[in-house]
N, C-alpha and C positions, 0 to 999 in steps of 0.2 A: 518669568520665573522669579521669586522671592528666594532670597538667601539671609540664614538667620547664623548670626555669629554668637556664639557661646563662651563665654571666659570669667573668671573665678572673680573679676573682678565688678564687670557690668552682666545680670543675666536677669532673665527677661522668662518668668513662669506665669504659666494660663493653671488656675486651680478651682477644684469646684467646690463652690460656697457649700459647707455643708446646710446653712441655716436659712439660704434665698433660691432662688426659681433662676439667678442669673449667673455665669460666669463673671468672676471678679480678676482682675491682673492684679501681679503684687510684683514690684520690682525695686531689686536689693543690690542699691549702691554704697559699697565703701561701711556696709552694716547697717544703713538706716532702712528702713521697711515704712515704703510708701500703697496707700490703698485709694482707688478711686474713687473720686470727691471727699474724702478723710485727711483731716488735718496729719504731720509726721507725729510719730510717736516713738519713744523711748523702747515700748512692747519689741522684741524681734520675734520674726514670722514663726519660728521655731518652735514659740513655746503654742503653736495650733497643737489641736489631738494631732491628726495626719501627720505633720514635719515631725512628733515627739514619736510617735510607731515608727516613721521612715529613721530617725535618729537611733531610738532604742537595737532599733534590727540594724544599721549599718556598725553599731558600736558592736554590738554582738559578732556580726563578722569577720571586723575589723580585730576583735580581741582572738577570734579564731584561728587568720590567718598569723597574727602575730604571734599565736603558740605554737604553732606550727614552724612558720619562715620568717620569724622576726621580721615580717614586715610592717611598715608602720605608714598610714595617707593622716596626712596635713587637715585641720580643718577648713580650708579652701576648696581643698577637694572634695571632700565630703559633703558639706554645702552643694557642690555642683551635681552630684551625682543623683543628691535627694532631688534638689530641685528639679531636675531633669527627668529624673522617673516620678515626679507629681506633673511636669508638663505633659509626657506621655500616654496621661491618661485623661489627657480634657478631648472633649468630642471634635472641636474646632483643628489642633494638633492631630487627630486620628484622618481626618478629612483631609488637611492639607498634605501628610506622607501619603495617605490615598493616593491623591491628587500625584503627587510626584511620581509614586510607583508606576501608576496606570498612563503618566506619560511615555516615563522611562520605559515599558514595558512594550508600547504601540511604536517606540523607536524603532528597539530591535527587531518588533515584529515587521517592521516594515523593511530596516536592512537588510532581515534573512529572505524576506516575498524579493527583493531587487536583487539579493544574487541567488535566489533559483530561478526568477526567469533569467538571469545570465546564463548562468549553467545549461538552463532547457534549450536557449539558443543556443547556444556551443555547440551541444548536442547535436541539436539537430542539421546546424551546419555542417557538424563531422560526419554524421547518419547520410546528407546529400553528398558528401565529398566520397565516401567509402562505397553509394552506391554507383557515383562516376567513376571511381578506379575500378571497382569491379567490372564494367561495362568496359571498359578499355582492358582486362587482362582476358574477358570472352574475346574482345576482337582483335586480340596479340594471339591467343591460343589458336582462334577458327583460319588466322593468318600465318601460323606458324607450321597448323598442320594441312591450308593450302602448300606449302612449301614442299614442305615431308614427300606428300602426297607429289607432287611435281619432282621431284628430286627422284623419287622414287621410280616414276614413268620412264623418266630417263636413263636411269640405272637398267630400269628392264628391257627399255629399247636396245639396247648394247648389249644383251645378252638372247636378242634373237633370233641371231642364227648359232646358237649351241643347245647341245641338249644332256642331259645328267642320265646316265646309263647304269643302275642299280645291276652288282652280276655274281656272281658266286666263285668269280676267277681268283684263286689265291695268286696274293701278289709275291712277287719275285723281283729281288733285285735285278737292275739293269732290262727290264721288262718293258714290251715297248705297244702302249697301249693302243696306237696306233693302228699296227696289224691285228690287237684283239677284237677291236671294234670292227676292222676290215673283214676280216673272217667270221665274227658273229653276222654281222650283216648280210655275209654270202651264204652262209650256211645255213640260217634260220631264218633269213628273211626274203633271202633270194634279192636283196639287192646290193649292185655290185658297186664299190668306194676306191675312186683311187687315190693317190696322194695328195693329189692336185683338186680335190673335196676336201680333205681334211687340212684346216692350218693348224690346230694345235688339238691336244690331249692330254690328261694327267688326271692322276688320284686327285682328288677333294677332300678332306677333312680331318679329323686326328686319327691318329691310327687307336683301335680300343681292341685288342686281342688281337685273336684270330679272323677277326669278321672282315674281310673282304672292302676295301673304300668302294663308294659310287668313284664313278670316271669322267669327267664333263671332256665334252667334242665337241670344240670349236670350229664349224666349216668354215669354208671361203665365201661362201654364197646361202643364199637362202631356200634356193632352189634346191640343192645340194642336202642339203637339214631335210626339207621336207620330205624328200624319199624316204628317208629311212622313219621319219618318224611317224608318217602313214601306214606304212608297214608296220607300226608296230601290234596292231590288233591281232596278227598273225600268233603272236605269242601267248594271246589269253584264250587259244584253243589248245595249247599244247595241254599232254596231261603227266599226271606225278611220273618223276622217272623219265620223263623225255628231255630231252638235252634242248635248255636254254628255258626251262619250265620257271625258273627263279630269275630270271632274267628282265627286267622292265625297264621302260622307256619314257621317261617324262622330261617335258619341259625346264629348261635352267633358271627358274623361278630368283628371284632375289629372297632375303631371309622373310620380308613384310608378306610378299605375296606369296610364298609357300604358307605362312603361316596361317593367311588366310584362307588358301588352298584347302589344309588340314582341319582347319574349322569347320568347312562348307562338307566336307564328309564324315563329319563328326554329325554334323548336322541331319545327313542322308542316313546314318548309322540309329539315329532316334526318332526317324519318318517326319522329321520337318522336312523337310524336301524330297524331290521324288529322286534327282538326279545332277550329279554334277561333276563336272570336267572344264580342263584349261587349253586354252589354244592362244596364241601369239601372245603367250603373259597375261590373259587373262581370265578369272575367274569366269564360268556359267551355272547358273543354278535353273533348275528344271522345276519348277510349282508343281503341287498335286493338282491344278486345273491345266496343266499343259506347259503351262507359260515359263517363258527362260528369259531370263535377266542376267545381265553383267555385270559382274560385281570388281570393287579395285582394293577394296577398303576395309577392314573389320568394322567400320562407321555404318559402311553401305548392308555388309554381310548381318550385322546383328539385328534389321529388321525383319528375319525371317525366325530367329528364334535364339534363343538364350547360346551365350558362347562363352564359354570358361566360366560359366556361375554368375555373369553378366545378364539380367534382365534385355530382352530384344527389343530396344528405345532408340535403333539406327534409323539415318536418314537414308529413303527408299529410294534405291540408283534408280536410272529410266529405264525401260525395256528396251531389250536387244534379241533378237531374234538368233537363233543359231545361224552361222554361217557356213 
């Protein structure tokens, strides 16, 4: 790269001969004006046509700005300003800022190509990093809701020898659910509870008016639960007006599987399914080709058909035959 230094005192102008076919240099030290292969001469470059127009128009300016802002340039500088805008118009001068632009220019261009393939890397390392975290928060979720789902098993294990008794009995302080259950049982179902059947009993839920709580019966055994809760078919023959007609008997579901309980006859209520009912905690669904499957899960339940406005994109439990 060539570097040209400029100063009032040595400068160095490329000008075009008006009267020859070649570029001439004229270069003006200390005021003397040398021409190549020409002896020095007293003549200064100035009094050319060209420097006398470049002169004319700079005084002209010059007297402009000075009526204006009193400002005043040195003939030093004026000199250099001429000279330099006659160097700027020699073809060789045009070429070599060319020259310099179209370097400087293929610099940049190549710093900015080096930091976007940085960047595109970056990226695309981030793009592989963001697709591995996401693979790890599918297999933290399908592992969390292994858990759920296990926790949940367990929960309902522990609630299988009780059952949730919907009744129309208004409650009564100091009321001792106990013998309501003993007495429904006998009277409407004909079978007989004694103490030593039931370990525990009590209301379930907020109280909201007047409305009567369910009652969950805790037995002792499980033997014990199943009497009465076989018997309870007995009750969806009674008819309006017969005593124990409001009366029902379901299993003491945990909140997951009741709710999936309520899906699955929401389900039967729109003829996606033919039929369905719970035994030992868990869900059956009945297929319009026959077929009964066991369901734990709203995962497992959503493949038979839309639930809560949920598209039916569940994983399809295995078959289980009624028991």
């Amino acid at each position: 790269m060539l570097t040209y230094t400029l100063t009032t005192d040595t400068l160095t102008t490329i000008a075009m001969d008006r009267t020859g076919n070649e570029d001439k240099v004229v270069t003006e030290t200390s005021g003397d004006t040398m021409a190549d292969d020409q002896p020095s001469t007293s003549k200064r470059a100035a009094n050319s046509p060209l420097e006398q127009d470049e002169l004319k128009k700079s005084k002209d300016d010059k007297d402009e700005v000075s009526s204006e802002e009193d400002f005043t340039v040195d003939s030093d500088t004026l000199k250099f300003i001429t000279n330099f805008s006659c160097a700027l118009r020699n073809s060789q001068i045009k070429k070599l800022l060319g020259e310099i632009v179209h370097d400087k220019v293929e610099q940049v261009t190549q710093e900015m190509e080096n930091r976007l393939r940085a960047l595109e890397s970056k990226s695309l390392g981030l793009e592989i990093e963001n697709k591995d975290l996401r693979t790890q928060v599918d297999s933290f979720k399908m592992k969390a809701e292994s858990l759920e789902d296990q926790l949940n098993e367990l929960a309902q294990y522990s609630r299988r020898n009780s059952l949730r008794v919907a009744n129309p009995w208004e409650e009564k302080p100091g009321e001792n659910t106990d013998e309501l259950v003993k007495e429904m049982s006998s009277t409407l179902l004909s079978v007989e509870l004694t103490d030593a059947d039931i370990g525990r009993s009590h209301r379930i839920g907020p109280k909201r008016g007047n409305t009567p709580r369910s009652i969950v019966v805790g037995f002792t055994s499980y033997r014990a639960r199943q009497k009465l809760y076989l018997a309870r078919t007995k009750l969806a023959h009674r008819h309006a007006g017969d005593a124990g007609k409001n009366i029902y008997i379901n299993e003491h579901l945990t909140p997951q599987r009741a709710h999936v309980a309520a899906s699955a006859r929401n389900l039967k209520k729109d003829g996606a399914i033919q039929d369905t009912w719970t035994s030992d905690g868990k869900i059956f669904v009945k297929e319009a080709n026959g077929r009964v499957t066991v369901v734990t899960t709203r995962r497992q339940l959503a493949w038979f058909g839309r639930i809560d406005e949920q598209p039916g994109d569940g994983e399809h439990p295995p078959p289980m035959q009624t028991p």
